[in-house]
C-alpha positions as CSV (number, residue, x, y, z in Angstrom):
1,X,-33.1,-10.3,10.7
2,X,-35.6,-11.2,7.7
3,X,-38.5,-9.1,6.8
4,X,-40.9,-11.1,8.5
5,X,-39.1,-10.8,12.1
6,X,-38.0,-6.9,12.0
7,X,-41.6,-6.4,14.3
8,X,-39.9,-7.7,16.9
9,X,-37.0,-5.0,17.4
10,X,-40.1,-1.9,17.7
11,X,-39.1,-0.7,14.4
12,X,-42.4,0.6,12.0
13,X,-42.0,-0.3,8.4
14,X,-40.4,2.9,7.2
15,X,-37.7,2.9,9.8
16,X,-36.9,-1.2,8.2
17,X,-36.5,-0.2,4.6
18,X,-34.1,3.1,5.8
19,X,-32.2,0.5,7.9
20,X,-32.0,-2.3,5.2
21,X,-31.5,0.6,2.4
22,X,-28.0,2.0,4.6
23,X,-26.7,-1.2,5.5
24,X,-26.8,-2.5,2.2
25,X,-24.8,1.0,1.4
26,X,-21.9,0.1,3.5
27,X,-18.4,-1.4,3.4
28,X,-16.9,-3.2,6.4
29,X,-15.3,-0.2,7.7
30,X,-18.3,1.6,7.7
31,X,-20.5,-1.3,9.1
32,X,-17.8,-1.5,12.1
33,X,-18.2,2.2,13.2
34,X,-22.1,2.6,12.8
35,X,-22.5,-0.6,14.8
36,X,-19.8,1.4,17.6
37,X,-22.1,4.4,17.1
38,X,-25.5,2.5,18.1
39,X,-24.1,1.1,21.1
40,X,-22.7,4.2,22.2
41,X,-26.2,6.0,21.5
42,X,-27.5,2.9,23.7
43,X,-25.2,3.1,26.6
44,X,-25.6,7.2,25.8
45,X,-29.3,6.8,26.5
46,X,-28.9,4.4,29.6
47,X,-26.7,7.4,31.3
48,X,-29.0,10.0,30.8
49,X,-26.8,11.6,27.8
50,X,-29.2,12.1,25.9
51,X,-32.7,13.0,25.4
52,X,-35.1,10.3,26.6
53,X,-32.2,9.1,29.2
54,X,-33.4,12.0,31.4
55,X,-31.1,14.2,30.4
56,X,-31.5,18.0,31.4
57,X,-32.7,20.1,28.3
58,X,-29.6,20.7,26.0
59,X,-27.2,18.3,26.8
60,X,-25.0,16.6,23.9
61,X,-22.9,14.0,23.6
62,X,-19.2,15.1,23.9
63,X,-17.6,15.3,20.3
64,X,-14.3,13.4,22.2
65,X,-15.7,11.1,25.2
66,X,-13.2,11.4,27.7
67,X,-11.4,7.8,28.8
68,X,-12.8,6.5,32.8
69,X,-10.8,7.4,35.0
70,X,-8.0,4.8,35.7
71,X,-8.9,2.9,32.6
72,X,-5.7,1.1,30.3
73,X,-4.4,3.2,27.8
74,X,-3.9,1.5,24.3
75,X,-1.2,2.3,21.8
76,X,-2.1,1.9,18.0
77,X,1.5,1.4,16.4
78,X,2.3,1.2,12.4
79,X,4.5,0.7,10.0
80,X,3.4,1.4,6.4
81,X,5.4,1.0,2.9
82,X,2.5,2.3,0.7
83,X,0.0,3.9,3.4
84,X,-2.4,0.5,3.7
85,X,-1.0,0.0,7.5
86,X,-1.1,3.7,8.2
87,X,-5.1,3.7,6.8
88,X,-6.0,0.5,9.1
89,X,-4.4,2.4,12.1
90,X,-6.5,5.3,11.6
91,X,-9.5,3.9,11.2
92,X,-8.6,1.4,14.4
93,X,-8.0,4.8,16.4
94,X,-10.6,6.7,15.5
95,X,-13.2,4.1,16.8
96,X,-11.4,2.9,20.1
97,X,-11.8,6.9,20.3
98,X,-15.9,6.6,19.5
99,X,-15.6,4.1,22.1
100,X,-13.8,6.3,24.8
101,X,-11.0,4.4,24.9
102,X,-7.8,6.2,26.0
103,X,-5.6,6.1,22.6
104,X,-3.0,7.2,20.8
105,X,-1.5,6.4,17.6
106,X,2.1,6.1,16.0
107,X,4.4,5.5,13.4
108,X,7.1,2.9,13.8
109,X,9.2,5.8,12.5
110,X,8.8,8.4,14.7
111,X,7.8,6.5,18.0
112,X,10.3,6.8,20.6
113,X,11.9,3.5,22.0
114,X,11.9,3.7,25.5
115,X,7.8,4.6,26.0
116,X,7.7,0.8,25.2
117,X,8.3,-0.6,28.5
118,X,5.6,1.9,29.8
119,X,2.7,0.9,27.4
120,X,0.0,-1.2,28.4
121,X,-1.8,-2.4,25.7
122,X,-0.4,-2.6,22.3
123,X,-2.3,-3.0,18.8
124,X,0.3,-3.1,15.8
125,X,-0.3,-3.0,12.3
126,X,2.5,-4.0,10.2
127,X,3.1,-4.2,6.7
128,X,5.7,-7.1,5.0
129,X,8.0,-5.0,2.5
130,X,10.1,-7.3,-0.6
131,X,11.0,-10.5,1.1
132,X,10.1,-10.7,4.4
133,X,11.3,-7.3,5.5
134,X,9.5,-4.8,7.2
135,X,9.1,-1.5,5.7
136,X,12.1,0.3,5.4
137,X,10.5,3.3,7.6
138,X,10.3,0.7,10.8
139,X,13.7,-0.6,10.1
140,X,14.9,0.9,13.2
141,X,12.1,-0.1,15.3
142,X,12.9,-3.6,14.2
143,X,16.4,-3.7,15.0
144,X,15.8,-2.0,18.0
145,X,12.6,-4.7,19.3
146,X,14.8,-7.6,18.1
147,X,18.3,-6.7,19.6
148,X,19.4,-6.8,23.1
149,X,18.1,-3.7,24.2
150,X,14.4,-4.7,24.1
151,X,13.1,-4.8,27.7
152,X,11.2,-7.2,28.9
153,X,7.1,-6.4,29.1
154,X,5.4,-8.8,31.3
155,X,2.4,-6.3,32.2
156,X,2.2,-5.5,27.8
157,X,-1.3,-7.0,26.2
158,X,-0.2,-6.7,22.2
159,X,-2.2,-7.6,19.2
160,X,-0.8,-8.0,16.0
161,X,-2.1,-7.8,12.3
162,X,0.0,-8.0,9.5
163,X,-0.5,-7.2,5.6
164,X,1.0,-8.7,2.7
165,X,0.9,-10.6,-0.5
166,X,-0.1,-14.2,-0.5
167,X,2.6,-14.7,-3.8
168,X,5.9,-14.1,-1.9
169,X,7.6,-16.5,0.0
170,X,8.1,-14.7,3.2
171,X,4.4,-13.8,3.5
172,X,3.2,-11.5,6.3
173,X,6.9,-11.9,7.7
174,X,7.1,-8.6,9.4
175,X,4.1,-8.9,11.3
176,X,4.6,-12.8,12.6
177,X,8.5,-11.2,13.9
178,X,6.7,-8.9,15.6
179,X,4.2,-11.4,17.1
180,X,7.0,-13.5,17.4
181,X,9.2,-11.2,19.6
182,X,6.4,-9.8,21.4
183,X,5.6,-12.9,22.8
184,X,9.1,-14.1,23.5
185,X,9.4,-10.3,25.9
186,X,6.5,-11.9,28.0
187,X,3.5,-9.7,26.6
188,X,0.7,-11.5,26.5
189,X,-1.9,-11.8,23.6
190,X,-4.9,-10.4,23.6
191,X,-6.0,-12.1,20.7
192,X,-3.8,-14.2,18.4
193,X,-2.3,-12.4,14.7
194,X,-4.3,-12.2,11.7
195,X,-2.4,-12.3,8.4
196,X,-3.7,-10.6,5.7
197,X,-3.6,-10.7,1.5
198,X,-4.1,-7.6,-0.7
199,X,-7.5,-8.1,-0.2
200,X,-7.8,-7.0,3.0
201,X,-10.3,-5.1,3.8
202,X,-12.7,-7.6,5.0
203,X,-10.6,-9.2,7.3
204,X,-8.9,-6.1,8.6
205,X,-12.4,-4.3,9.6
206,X,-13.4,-8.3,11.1
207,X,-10.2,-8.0,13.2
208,X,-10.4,-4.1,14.2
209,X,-14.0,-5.1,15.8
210,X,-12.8,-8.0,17.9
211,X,-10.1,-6.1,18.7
212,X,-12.0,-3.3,20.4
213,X,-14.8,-5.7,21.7
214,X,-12.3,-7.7,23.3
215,X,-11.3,-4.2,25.0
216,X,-14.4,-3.4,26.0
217,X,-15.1,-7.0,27.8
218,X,-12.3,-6.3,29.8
219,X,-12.4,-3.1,30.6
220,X,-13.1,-2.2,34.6
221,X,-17.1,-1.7,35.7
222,X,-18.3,1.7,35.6
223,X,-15.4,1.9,32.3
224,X,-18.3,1.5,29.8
225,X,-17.2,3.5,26.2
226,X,-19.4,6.8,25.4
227,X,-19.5,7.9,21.7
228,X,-18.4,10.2,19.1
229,X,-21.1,12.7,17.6
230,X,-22.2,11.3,14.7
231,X,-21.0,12.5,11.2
232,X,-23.2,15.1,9.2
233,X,-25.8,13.4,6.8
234,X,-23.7,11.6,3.9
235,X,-26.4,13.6,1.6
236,X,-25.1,17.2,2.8
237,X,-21.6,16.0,1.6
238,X,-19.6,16.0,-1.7
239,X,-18.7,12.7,-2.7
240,X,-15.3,11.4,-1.5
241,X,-13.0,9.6,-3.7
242,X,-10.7,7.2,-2.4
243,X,-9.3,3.5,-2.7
244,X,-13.2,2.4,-2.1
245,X,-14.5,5.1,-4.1
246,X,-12.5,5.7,-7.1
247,X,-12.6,8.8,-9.3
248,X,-12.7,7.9,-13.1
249,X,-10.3,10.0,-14.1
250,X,-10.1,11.0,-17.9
251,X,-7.1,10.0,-20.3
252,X,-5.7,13.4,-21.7
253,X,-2.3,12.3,-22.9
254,X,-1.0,8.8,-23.7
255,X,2.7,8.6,-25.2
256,X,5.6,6.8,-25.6
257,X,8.5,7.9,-24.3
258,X,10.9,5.9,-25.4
259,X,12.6,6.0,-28.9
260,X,12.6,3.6,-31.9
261,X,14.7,1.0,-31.9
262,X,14.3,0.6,-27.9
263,X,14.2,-2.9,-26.1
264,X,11.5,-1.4,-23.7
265,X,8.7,0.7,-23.5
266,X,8.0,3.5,-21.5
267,X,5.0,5.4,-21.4
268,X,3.7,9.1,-20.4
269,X,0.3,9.1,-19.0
270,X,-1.6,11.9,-18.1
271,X,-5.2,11.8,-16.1
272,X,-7.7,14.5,-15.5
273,X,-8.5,15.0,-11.5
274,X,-10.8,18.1,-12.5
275,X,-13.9,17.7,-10.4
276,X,-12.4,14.9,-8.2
277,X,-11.4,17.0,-5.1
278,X,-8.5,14.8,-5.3
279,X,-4.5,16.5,-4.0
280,X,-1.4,15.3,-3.9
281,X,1.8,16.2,-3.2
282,X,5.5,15.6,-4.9
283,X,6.2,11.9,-3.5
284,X,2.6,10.6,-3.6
285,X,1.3,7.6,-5.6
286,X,-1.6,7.0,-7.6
287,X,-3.5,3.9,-7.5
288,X,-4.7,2.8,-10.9
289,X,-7.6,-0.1,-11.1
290,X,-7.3,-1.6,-14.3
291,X,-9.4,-3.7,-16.0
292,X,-8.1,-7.3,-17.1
293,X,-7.6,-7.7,-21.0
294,X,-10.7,-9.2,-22.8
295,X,-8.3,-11.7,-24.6
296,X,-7.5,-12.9,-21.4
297,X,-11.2,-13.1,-19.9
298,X,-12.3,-15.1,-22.9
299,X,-9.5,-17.3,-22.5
300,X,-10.4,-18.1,-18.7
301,X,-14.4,-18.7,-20.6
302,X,-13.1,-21.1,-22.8
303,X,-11.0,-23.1,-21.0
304,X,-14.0,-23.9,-18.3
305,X,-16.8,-24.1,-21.0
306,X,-18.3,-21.3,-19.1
307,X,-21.4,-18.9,-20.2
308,X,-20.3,-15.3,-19.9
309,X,-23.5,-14.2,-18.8
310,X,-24.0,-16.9,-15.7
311,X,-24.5,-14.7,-13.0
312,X,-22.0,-14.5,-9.9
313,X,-21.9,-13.2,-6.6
314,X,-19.5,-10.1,-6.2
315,X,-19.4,-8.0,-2.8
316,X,-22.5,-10.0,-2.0
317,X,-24.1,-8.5,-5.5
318,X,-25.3,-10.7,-8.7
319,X,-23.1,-10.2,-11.7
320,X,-22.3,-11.8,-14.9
321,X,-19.3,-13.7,-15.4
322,X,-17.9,-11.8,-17.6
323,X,-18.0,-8.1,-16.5
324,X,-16.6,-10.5,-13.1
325,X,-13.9,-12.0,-14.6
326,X,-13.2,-8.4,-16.4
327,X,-13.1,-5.8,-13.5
328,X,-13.5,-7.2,-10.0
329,X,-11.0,-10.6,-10.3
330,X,-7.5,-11.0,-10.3
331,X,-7.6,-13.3,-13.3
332,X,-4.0,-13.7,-13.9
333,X,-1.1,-14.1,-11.0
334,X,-1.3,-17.9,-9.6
335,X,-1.9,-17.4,-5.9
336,X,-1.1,-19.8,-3.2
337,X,-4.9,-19.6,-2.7
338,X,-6.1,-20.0,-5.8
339,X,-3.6,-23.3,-6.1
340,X,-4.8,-24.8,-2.8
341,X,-8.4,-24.2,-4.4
342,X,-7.7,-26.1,-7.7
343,X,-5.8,-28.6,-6.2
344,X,-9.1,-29.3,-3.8
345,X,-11.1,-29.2,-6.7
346,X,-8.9,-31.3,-9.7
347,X,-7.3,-33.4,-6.7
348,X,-4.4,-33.3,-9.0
349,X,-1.1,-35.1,-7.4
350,X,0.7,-32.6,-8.9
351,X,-1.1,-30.1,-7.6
352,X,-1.4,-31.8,-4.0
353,X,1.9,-32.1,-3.7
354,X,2.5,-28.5,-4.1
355,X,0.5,-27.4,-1.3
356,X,2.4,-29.7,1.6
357,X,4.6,-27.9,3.8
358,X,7.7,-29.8,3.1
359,X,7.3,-28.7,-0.8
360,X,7.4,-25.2,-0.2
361,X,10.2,-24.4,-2.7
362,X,8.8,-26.1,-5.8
363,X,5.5,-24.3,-5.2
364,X,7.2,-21.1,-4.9
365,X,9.1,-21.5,-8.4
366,X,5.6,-23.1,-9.7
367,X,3.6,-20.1,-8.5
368,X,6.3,-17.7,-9.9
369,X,6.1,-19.5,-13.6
370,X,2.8,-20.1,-14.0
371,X,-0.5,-18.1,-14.7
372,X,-3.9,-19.2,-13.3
373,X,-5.1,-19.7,-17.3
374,X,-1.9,-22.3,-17.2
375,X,-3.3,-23.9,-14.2
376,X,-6.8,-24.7,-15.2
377,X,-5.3,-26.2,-18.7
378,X,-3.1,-28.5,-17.2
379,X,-5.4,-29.8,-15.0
380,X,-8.7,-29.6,-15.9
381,X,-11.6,-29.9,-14.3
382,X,-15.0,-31.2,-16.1
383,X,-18.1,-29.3,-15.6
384,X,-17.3,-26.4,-13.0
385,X,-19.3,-24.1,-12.3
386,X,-18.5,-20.3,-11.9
387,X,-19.5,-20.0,-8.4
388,X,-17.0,-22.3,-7.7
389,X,-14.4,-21.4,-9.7
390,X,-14.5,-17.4,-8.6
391,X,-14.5,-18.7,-5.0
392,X,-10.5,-19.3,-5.0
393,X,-9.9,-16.0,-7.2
394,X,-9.1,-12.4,-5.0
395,X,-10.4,-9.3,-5.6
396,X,-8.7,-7.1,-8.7
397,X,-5.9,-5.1,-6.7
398,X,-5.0,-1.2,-7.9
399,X,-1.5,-0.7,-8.9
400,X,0.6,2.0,-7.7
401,X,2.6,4.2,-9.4
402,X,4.7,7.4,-8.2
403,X,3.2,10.9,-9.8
404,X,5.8,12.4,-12.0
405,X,3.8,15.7,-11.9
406,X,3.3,18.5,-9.4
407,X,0.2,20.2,-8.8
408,X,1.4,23.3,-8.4
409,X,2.7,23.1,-12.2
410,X,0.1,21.0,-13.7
411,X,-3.5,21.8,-11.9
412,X,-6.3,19.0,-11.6
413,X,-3.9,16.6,-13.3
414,X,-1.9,13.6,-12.1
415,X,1.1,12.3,-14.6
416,X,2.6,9.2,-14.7
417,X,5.7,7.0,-16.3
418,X,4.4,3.5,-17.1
419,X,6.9,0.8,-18.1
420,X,4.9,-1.3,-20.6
421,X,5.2,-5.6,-19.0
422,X,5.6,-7.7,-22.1
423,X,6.8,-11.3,-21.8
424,X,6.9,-15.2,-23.3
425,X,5.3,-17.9,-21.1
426,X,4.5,-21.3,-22.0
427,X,4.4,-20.0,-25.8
428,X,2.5,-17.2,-25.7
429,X,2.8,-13.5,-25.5
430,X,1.6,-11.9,-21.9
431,X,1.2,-8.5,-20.4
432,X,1.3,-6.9,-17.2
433,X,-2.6,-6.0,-16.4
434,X,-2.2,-2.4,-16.0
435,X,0.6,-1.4,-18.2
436,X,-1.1,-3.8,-20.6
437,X,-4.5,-1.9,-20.3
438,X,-2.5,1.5,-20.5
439,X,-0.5,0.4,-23.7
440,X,-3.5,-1.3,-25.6
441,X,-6.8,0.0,-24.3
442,X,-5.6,3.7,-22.9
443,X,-7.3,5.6,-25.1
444,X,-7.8,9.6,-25.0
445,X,-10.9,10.5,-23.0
446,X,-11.1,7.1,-21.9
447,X,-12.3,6.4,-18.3
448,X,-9.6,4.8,-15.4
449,X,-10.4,4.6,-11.9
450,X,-8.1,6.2,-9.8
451,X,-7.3,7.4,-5.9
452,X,-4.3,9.1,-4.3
453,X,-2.1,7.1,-2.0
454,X,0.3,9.2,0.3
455,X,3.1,8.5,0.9
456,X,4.6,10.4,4.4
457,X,7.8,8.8,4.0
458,X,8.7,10.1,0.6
459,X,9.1,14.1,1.3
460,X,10.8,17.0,-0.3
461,X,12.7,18.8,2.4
462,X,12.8,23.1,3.4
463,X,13.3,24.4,-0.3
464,X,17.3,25.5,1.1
465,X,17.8,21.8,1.6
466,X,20.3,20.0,-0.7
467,X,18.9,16.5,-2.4
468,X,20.4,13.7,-4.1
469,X,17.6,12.1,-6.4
470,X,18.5,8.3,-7.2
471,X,16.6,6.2,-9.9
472,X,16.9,4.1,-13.0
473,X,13.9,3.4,-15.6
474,X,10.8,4.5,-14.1
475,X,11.9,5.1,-10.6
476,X,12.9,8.7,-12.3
477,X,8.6,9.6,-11.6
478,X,8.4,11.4,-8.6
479,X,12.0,12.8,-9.3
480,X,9.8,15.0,-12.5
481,X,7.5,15.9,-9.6
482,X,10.3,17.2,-7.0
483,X,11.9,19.6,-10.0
484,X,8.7,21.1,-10.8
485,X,7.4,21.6,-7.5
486,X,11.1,23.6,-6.6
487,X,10.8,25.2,-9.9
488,X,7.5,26.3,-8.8
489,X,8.4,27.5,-5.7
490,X,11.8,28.9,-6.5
491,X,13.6,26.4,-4.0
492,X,17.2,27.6,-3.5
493,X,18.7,24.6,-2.1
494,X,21.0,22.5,-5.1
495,X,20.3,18.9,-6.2
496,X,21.9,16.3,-8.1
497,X,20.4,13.3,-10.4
498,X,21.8,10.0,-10.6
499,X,19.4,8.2,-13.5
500,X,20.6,4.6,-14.7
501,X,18.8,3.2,-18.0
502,X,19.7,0.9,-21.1
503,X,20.5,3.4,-24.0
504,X,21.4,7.1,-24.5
505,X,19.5,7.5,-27.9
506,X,16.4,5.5,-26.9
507,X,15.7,5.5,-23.3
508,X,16.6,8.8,-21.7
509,X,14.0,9.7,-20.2
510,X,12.4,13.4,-19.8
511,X,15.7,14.0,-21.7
512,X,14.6,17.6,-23.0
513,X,13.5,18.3,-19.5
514,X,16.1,17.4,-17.6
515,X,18.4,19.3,-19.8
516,X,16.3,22.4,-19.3
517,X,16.4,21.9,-15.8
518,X,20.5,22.2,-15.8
519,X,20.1,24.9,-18.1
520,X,18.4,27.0,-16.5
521,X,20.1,26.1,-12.8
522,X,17.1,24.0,-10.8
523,X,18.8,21.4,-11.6
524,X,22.4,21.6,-10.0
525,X,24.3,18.2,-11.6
526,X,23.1,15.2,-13.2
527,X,25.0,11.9,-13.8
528,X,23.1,9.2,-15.7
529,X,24.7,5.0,-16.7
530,X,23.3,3.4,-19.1
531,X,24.2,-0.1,-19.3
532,X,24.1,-1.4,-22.6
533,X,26.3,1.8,-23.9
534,X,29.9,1.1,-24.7
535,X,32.1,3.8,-23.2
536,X,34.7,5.1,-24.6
537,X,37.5,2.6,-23.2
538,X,34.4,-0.1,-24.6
539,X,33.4,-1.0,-20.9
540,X,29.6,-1.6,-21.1
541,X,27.3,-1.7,-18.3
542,X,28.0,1.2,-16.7
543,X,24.7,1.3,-13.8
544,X,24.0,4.4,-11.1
545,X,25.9,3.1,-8.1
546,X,29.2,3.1,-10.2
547,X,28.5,6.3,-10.9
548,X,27.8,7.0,-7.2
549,X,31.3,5.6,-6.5
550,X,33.0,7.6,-9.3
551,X,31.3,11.1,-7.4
552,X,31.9,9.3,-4.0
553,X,34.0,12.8,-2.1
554,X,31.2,14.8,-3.8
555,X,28.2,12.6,-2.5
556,X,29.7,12.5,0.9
557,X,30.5,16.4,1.3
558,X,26.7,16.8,0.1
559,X,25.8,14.2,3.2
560,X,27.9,16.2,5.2
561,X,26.5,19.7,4.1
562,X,22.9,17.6,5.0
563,X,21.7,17.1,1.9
564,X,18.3,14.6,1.9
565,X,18.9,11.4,0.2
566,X,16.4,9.4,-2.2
567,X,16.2,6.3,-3.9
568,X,13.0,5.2,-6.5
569,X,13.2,2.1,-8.6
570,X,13.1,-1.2,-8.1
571,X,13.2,-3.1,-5.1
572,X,14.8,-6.8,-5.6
573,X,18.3,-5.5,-7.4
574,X,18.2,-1.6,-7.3
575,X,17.7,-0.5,-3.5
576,X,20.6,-3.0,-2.2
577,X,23.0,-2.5,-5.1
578,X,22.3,1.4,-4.0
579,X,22.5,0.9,-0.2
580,X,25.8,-0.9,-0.5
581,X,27.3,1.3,-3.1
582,X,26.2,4.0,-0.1
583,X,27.8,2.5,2.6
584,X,31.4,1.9,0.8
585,X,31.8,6.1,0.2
586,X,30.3,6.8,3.6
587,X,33.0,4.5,4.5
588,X,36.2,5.3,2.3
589,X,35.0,8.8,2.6
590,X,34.7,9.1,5.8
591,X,37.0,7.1,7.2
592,X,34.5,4.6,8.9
593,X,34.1,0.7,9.2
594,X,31.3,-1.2,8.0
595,X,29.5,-1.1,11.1
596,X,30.1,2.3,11.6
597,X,29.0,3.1,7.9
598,X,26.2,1.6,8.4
599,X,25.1,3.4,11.6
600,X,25.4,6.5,9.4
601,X,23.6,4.9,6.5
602,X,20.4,4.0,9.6
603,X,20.5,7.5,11.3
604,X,20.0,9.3,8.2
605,X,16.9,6.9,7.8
606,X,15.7,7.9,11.2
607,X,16.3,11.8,10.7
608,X,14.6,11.2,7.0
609,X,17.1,12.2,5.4
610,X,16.9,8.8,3.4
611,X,13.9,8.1,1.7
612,X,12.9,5.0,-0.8
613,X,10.1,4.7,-2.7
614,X,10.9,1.0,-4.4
615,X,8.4,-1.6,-5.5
């Protein structure tokens, strides 16, 4: 509605600006809910609910509208890797809920098979973990929905919406199986699957509101949605600091961690939460947004004969092209997106070809070898202009990393272990964007925007619990986190660390620590590999699931005694190496098969007694 037409809805002027001054205030979450809040005040109104309805004196809208009688009930299901499906599904919930809608909301972990063939309608949010595989909390649901046992649900109205990254090949895979298998049960859509990039919040909040629209339209007469009391005035609240809202968190300690002489480096980072309001607890994550290297903005300039200061539209709002290019815009990783964009622009063959169906494997390695600084050299394009060129570029993405601290040891701080990305491409040096701002830019008292991701599925057990920590390089974080949280508390229960690295004298990480730990008995055994050691018969590479083989009657009487099981590191080569070394003791130990082994292996995943954190 413009200015000149706001007459027309009975608001005065006052009432306009307060309206245009809040939406303008708002992300897409928040724009969903307030626009399910004024229809519910509307129908509210309409059935005498409140005042001016003909309400008697004192009546209130219910704080949880009760569902009409007879109405469908909806399920909200998830299944979450870093706690982006699991935020969607709340926020889903919570306004079917403001709607009246009967609702309730699960993870694909915990949700209990057999209510499947009872549920009526179905909303699923699904995140794609590695390549193509759902997240290795729903790994039973998955097996269970895609094997023979999966009953048939004719009178089942699903929706599915799946998250993922635009840069692997099996994009969005776990949600279009579920779609997939859905379907081929005999539930019927009620409205087709909506794939979404790291940049989903947009879409996501878009899709939540047809979603619950579409609900609403076919929901019986006399089924109309009440609403929710509203929330208190944002004014009478502290700030709230999350993925949207980051806190800029203070740089108090900046090290390296590795020695001289290494091949890598590892960092120790420590940020200041004082003031935030921020917690966390041993297993959580911290999202980091970095800023992109001005090297690398300047490049991006100069390539396109671009003027830093040409104004550009970000989140709707004018900025120059520079501060754009330098903290809102992934600048670096090639995206299919951003390739489909130049090759529309440059109409390149190259380029073309790349984005037909029947070339997918050459874009993938193209994608995987080339930056989007490499892209716009080699095929240049004459007198762009920035609008254009930001149009195929996503929104700078925080990265993740597991704390390496407890609160309970180290108050109003958050610590991590940062493995510094250095690399040759096309002839010249590169860095990963936020181990590259940590390493060059990270100075003390310097500023980084940060939030807390939980992480449910990455939990220290009852304190009289045994646990097995597995991790090499990095994936040793949240492992830091664990031993001073049970230092802390004075856990009884014994654990055992299995760390894998490159070299003893260089990349031992928390060395000192870790040998205090033993010392002093929190720490009950620890066997570490490193791989480019000679041993004493002058075997090298000696990684952690040898040494898991070499303990195997020890690891399995642990199992057996019911110790909890973790794994931190990385995804592509460390988790399977891990799970397979796992599945030969469980086997030779205990006198199992493969498949057998590997039903072990799946109901310690269901009881969460094996947990991964891998990226």
């Amino acid at each position: 509605m413009s200015d000149a037409d706001h007459r027309s809805s009975g608001l005065n002027e006052p009432q306009w600006q307060q309206l245009k001054a809040l939406t303008a205030s708002l992300n897409p979450a928040q724009t969903t809910w307030v626009s399910g809040f004024f229809a519910g005040l509307d129908y509210a109104a309409r059935a005498d609910l409140v005042p001016g309805g003909g309400a008697a004196a004192g009546s209130a809208i219910p704080d949880l509208p009760a569902a009409a009688p007879g109405a469908r009930t909806l399920t909200v299901l998830y299944g979450t890797e870093t706690g982006n499906s699991a935020a969607l599904a709340t926020t889903l919930t919570d306004q079917a809920r403001a709607r009246g809608l009967n609702v309730t909301m699960h993870d694909m972990a915990t949700y209990k098979y057999r209510q499947l063939k009872s549920e009526q309608d179905l909303v699923v949010i699904a995140s794609t973990y590695g390549e193509g595989d759902p997240p290795q909390s729903a790994t039973s649901f998955f097996e269970f929905i895609e094997g023979h046992k999966a009953p048939k649900l004719p009178d089942l109205r699903f929706a599915v919406l799946g998250l993922g990254d635009s840069t692997y090949d099996f994009y969005c895979e776990a949600g279009k199986r579920l779609d997939r298998r859905l379907e081929e049960l005999g539930a019927q859509r009620l409205k087709p699957r909506v794939d979404c990039d790291v940049d989903y919040d947009e879409p996501a909040a878009a899709w939540i509101t047809d979603i619950l629209v579409s609900l609403d339209s076919r929901r019986p007469n006399g089924a109309s949605a009440t609403t929710a009391k509203p929330a208190p005035s944002p004014q009478a609240q502290a700030p709230v600091f999350d993925k949207r809202n980051p806190f800029p968190a203070p740089i108090i300690e900046n090290i390296v961690l590795t020695g001289r002489g290494s091949s890598k480096e590892t960092r120790h980072v420590e940020l200041s939460l004082e003031d935030s309001g921020l917690t966390y607890e041993p297993g959580d994550s911290l999202g980091l947004m970095p800023s992109n290297h001005p090297a690398s903005v300047d490049a991006v300039l100069t390539a396109l004969d671009l003027v830093p200061s040409t104004p550009v539209k970000v989140k709707g709002k004018p900025t120059p092209l520079s501060d754009a290019l330098r903290t809102d815009l992934e600048i670096t990783t090639l995206t299919p997106r951003f390739l489909d964009h130049w090759a529309g622009i440059s109409d390149a063959d190259a380029l073309v070809r790349l984005t037909q169906a029947d070339h997918a494997d050459e874009r993938a390695s193209f994608i995987r070898n080339h930056h989007i600084i490499d892209v716009i050299r080699q095929f240049p394009v004459n007198k762009i202009d920035a609008e254009t060129f930001v149009a195929g570029l996503r929104p700078l993405q925080p990265r993740l990393y597991s704390i390496a601290s407890s609160l309970t040891v180290a108050p109003d701080e958050a610590h991590l272990t940062v493995a510094t990305v250095r690399y040759d491409l096309h002839g010249e040096a590169r860095q990963g964007v936020a181990s590259g701002h940590l390493a060059t830019r990270g100075e003390l008292d310097g500023l980084l925007p940060v939030h807390i991701q939980k992480n449910p599925h990455f939990r220290l057990p009852a304190d009289d619990v045994p646990i097995i920590m597995i991790g090499a390089g990095t994936g040793i974080a949240p492992y830091r986190a664990f031993m001073q949280e049970r230092e802390a508390r004075g856990s009884s229960g014994p654990s055992w660390l299995f760390f894998g690295e490159r070299n003893f004298r260089t990349d031992f990480l928390y060395q000192t620590e870790w040998q205090t730990l033993i010392k002093d008995g929190i720490l009950t055994r620890m066997d570490v590999a490193f791989s480019r050691d000679r041993n004493a018969d002058g075997r090298g590479k000696v990684y952690v699931q040898q040494r898991l083989k070499e303990r195997s009657r020890d690891v399995f009487a642990w199992l057996e005694e019911g110790a909890h099981l973790y794994v931190c590191g990385d995804a592509a080569r460390l988790a399977p190496d891990i799970h397979l070394a796992l599945a030969a003791i469980v086997a030779e130990e205990g006198g199992l098969g493969a498949a057998a082994a590997e039903d072990y292996l799946q109901r310690l995943q269901r009881d969460r007694r094996y947990q991964r954190d891998v990226y």
